[in-house]
FIFI-872066 format. One line per field, with one value per residue (C-alpha): residue number from 1; chain; y, z, x. Coordinates in Angstrom, 2 decimals, decimal comma. Each point is the difference from the previous one (the first is absolute). Example, Ala and Ser with C-alpha at 12.3 -4.5 7.8 and 13.67 -1.06 7.14 Angstrom:
2
pos	1;2
unit	A;A
north	-4,50;3,44
up	7,80;-0,66
east	12,30;1,37
end
This chain:
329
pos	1;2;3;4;5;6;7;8;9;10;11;12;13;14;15;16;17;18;19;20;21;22;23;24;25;26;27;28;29;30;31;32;33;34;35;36;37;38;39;40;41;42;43;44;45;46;47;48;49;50;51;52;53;54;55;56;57;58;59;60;61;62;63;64;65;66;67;68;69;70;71;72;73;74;75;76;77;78;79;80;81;82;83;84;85;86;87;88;89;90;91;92;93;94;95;96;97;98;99;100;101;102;103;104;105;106;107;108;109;110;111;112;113;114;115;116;117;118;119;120;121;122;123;124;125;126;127;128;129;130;131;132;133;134;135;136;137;138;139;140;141;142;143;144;145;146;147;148;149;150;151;152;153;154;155;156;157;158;159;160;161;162;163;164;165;166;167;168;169;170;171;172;173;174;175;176;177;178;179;180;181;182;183;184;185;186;187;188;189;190;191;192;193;194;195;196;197;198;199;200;201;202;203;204;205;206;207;208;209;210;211;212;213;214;215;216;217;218;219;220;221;222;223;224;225;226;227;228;229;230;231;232;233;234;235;236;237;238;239;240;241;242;243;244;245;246;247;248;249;250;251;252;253;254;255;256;257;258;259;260;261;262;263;264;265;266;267;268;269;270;271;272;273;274;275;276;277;278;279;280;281;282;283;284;285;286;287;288;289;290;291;292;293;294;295;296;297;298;299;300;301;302;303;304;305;306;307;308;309;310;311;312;313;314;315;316;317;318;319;320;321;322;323;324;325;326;327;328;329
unit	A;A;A;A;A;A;A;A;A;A;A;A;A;A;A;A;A;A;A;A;A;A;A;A;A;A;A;A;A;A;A;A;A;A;A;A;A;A;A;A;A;A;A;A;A;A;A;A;A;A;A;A;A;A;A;A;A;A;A;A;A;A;A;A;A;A;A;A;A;A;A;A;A;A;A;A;A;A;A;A;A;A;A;A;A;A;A;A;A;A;A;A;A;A;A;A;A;A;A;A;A;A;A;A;A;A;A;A;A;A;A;A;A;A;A;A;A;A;A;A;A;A;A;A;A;A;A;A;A;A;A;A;A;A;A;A;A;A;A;A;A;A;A;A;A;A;A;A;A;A;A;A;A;A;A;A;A;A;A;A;A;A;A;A;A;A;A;A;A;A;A;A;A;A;A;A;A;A;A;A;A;A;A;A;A;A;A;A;A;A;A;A;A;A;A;A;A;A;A;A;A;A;A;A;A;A;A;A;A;A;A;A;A;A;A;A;A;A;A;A;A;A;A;A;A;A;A;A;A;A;A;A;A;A;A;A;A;A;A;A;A;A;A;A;A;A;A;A;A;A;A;A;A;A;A;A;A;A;A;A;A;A;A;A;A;A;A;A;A;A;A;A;A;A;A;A;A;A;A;A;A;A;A;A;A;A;A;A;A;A;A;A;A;A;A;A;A;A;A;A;A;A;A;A;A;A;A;A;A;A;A;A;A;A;A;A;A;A;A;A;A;A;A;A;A;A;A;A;A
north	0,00;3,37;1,94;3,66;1,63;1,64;1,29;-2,87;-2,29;-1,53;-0,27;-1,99;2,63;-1,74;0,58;4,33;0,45;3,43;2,23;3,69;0,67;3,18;1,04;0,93;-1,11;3,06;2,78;1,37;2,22;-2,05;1,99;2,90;-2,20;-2,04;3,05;2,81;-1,94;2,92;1,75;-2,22;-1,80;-3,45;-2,62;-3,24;-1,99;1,95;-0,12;-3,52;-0,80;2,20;-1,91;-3,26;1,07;1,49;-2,89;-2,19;2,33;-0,54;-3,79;0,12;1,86;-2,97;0,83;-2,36;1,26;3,39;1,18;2,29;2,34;1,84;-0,21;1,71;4,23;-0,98;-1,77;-3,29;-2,00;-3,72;-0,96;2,44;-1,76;-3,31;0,90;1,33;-3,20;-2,14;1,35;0,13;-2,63;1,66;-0,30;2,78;0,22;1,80;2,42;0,97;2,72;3,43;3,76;2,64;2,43;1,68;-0,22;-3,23;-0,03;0,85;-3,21;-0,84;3,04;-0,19;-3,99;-1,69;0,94;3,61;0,75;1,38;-2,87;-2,22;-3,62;-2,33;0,87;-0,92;-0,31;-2,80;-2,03;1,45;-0,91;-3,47;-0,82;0,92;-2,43;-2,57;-0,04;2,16;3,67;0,42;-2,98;-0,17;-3,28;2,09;-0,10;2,72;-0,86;2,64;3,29;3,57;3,48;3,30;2,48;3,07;3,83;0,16;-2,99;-2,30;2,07;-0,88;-1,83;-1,58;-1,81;-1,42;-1,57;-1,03;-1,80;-1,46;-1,48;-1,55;-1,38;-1,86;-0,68;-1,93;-1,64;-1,09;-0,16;1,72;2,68;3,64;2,68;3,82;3,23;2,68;3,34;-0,64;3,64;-0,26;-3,50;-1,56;-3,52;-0,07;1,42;-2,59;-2,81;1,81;-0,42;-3,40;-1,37;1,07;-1,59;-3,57;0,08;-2,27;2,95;-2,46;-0,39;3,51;2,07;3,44;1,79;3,19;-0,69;0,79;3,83;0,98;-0,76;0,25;-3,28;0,04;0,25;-2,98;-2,02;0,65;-1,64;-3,05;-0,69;-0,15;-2,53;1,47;0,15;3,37;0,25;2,03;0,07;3,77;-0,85;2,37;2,72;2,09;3,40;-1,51;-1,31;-0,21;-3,02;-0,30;0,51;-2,59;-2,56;1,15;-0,72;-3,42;-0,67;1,06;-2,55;-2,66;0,79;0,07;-3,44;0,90;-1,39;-2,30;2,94;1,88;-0,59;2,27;1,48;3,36;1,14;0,19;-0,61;-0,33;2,78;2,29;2,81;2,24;0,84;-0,82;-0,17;1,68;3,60;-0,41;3,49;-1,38;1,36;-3,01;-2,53;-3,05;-1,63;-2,91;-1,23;-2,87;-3,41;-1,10;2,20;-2,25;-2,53;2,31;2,69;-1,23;-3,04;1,02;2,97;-2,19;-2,72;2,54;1,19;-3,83;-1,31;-3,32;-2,78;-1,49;3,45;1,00;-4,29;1,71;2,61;-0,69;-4,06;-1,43;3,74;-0,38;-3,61;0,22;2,79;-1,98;-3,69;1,47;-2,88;1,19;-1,84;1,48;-1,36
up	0,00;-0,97;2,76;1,54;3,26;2,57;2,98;1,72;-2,10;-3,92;-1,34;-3,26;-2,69;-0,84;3,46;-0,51;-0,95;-1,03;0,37;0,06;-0,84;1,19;3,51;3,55;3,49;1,38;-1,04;2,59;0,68;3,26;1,41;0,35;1,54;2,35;1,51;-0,12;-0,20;1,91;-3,23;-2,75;1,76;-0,30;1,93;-0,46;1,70;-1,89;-3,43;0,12;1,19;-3,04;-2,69;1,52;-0,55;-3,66;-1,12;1,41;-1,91;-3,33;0,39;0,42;-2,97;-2,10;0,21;0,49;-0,32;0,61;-0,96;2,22;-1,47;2,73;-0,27;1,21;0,93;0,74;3,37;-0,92;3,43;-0,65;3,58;0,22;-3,40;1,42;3,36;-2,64;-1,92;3,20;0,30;-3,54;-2,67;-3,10;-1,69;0,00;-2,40;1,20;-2,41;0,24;-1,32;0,36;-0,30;-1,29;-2,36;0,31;2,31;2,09;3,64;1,67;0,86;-3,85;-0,89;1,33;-0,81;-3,15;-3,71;-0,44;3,83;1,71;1,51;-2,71;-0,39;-1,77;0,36;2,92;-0,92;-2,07;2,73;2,84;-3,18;-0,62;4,22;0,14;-2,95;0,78;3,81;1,43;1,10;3,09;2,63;-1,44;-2,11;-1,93;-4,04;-1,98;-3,14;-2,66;-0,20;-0,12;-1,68;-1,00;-2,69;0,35;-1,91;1,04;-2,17;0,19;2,63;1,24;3,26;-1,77;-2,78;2,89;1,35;-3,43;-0,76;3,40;-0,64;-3,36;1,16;2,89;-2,83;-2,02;2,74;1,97;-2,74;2,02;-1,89;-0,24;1,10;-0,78;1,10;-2,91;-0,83;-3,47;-1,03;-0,69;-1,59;3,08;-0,91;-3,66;1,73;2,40;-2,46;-1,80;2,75;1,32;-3,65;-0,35;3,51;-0,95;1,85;-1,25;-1,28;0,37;3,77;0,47;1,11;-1,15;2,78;0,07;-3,47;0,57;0,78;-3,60;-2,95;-2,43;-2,00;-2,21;2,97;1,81;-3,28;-0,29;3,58;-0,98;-3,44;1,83;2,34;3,31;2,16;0,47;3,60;-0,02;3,60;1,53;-0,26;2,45;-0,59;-1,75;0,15;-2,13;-2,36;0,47;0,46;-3,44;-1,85;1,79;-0,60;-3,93;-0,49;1,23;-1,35;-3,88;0,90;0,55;-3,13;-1,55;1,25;2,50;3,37;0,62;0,49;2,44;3,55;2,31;3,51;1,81;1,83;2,89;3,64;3,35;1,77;-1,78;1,80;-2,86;-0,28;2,73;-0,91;3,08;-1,14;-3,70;-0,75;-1,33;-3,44;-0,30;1,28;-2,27;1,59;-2,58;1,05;2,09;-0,28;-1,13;-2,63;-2,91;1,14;0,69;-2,54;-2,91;-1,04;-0,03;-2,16;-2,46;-0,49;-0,86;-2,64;-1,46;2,08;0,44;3,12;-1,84;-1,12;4,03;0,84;-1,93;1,48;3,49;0,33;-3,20;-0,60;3,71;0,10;-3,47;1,26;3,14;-1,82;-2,42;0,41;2,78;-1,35;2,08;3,71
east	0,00;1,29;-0,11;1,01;1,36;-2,48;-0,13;-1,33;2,43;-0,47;-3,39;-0,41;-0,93;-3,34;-1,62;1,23;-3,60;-0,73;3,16;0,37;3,27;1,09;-0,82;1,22;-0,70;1,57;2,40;1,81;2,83;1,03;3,08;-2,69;-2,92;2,03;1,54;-2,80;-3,40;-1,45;0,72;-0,62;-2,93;1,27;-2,09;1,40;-2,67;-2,52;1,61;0,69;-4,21;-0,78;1,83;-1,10;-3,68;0,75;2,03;-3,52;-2,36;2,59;0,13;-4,10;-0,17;1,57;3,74;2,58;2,91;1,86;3,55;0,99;2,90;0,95;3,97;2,76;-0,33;-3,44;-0,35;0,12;-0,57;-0,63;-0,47;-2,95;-1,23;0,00;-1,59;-3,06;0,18;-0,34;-3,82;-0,85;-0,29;1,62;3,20;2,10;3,06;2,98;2,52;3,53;2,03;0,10;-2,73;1,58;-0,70;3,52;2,54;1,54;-0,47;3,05;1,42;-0,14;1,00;3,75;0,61;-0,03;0,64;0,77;0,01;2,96;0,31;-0,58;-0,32;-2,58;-3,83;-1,46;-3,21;0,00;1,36;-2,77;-2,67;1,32;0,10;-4,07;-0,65;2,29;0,64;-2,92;-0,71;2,09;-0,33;-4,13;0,35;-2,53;1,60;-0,31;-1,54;0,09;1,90;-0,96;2,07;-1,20;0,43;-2,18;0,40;3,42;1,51;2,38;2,28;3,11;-2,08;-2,22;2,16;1,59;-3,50;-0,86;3,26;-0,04;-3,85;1,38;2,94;-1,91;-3,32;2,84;1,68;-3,40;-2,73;-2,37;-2,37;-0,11;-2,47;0,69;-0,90;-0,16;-1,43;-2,10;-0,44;4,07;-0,31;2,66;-1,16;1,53;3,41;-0,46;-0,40;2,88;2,03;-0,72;0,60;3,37;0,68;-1,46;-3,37;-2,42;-2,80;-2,82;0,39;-0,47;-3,05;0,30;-1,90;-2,40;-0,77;-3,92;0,87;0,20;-2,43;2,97;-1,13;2,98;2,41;-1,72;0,01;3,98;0,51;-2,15;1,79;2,98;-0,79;-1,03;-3,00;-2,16;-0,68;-3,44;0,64;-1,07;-3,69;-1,51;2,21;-2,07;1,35;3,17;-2,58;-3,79;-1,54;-2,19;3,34;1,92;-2,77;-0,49;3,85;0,10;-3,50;1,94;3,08;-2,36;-1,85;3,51;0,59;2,83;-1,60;2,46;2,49;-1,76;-0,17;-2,03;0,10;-0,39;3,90;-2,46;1,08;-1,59;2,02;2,66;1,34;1,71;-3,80;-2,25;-3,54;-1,35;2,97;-1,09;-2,39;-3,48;0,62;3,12;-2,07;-0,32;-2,56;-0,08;3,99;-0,41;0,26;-3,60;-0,41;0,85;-1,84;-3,24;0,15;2,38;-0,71;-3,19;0,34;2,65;-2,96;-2,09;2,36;0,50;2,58;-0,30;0,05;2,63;2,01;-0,79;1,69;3,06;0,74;-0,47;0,30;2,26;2,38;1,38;0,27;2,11;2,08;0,95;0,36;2,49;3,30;2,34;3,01;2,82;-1,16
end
């Protein structure tokens, strides 16, 4: 049985279920809650009782399976994860690599190729010891990887991260899930770049792919091999909801299902924007967990998507992504 790591240990890719392959448990900046929660409003009991009852309410809605790509520079806390998963009957997929837009974190910024204090890159070794030996002293395996290329480019920081992610994708097999700006067409450079470093295109999800209605520029990732992730449903001040639906509504038309998969970048708590500080004119009221299964699929039935096109996308897509041959361990 072809199976893949999860928080609670491997799970055989044909019980996954319904996966929703982008999403977050929590994002956190930790340094700042653990030492002024008077401040930030961290409560860790709380929190934790939250997710447990949103993670319920997702698995009652008929989800299986989330991956939850919450990596490095974003709080990633697996202990915390597996305290959740302990009280809730859902598989949760855990990511490493590395957020940034920009700039390295400090410690990564003076070691390794480049640095003054040079060396070889880190990174690919810290990536390779989540998939292979475990996050930390967890025995939780990562099992896909996670880099980002927003307005800024390919900086100086970030072709670090992105080298790192394909030199660990080559040596481990594991997939690839991105973070891109579509406006600036950051998945083609990212397809670009992972070519010319040997990463297998068709084991990558190009992320954030829903926030534009650029048809041509979605077509362009597919013909090259790589998944759409029309994963920021619920977002709708980046894109409004009707349009999000209409575009993957045209790709099924088109006969691309089977390279989509879906999900919403949602998260039960995230503190770089705290739902109860956001002003009621940046509310998104629609970004949560449920709505796919409650409002989209739905609205993409009613616009001739099929059961089979909606089996795609959220059943067979992430089961193909993850069953892809890990040859090298």
């Amino acid at each position: 049985m072809t199976h893949v790591d999860t928080v609670r240990g491997a799970a055989g890719t044909d019980t996954l279920g319904r996966v929703l392959m982008h999403e977050h448990v929590f994002i956190l900046t930790s340094d700042i809650n653990y030492n002024f929660p008077e401040i930030s409003g961290w409560e860790e009991d709380k929190r934790v009782d939250e997710a447990v009852e949103r993670l319920a309410s997702l698995r009652d809605a008929g989800i299986g399976t989330i991956v939850d790509l919450t990596v490095l520079n974003m709080g990633r806390f697996i202990p915390r994860l597996q305290k959740i998963n302990e009280k809730v009957d859902i598989n949760i997929i855990a990511a490493t690599g590395l957020y940034t837009f920009d700039a390295l974190p400090t410690f990564l910024s003076a070691v390794g190729p480049g640095t003054r204090l040079g060396g070889e890159e880190p990174m690919i070794e810290m990536f390779v010891k989540d998939i292979v030996g475990g996050i930390a002293d967890t025995g939780v395996k990562a099992a896909i990887l996670k880099c980002c290329t927003d307005q800024p480019g390919i900086t100086p920081g970030v072709e670090r991260v992105l080298r790192a992610v394909a030199a660990a994708h080559r040596e481990t097999g594991v997939p690839i899930s991105t973070h891109t700006d579509s406006h600036t067409r950051r998945g083609l450079d990212q397809q670009d770049f992972f070519e010319r470093e040997g990463v297998d295109l068709s084991r990558v999800v190009i992320g954030h792919s829903g926030d534009t209605t650029d048809l041509d520029y979605l077509t362009e990732i597919i013909r090259r091999g790589s998944y759409l992730g029309m994963d920021r449903f619920g977002m709708d001040l980046l894109l409004p909801f009707e349009d999000r639906v209409q575009v993957v509504a045209t790709l099924c038309e088109r006969g691309f299902a089977d390279r989509m998969v879906l999900s919403h970048d949602a998260s039960c708590y995230m503190d770089w924007s705290p739902a109860e500080r956001v002003p009621d004119a940046l509310r998104m009221p629609n970004w949560h967990y449920n709505h796919i299964s409650k409002d989209v699929i739905p609205a993409l039935k009613a616009r001739g998507v099929t059961d089979e096109q909606l089996d795609e996308m959220l059943i067979n897509n992430p089961r193909r992504i993850f069953e892809a041959p890990r040859e090298s361990y």
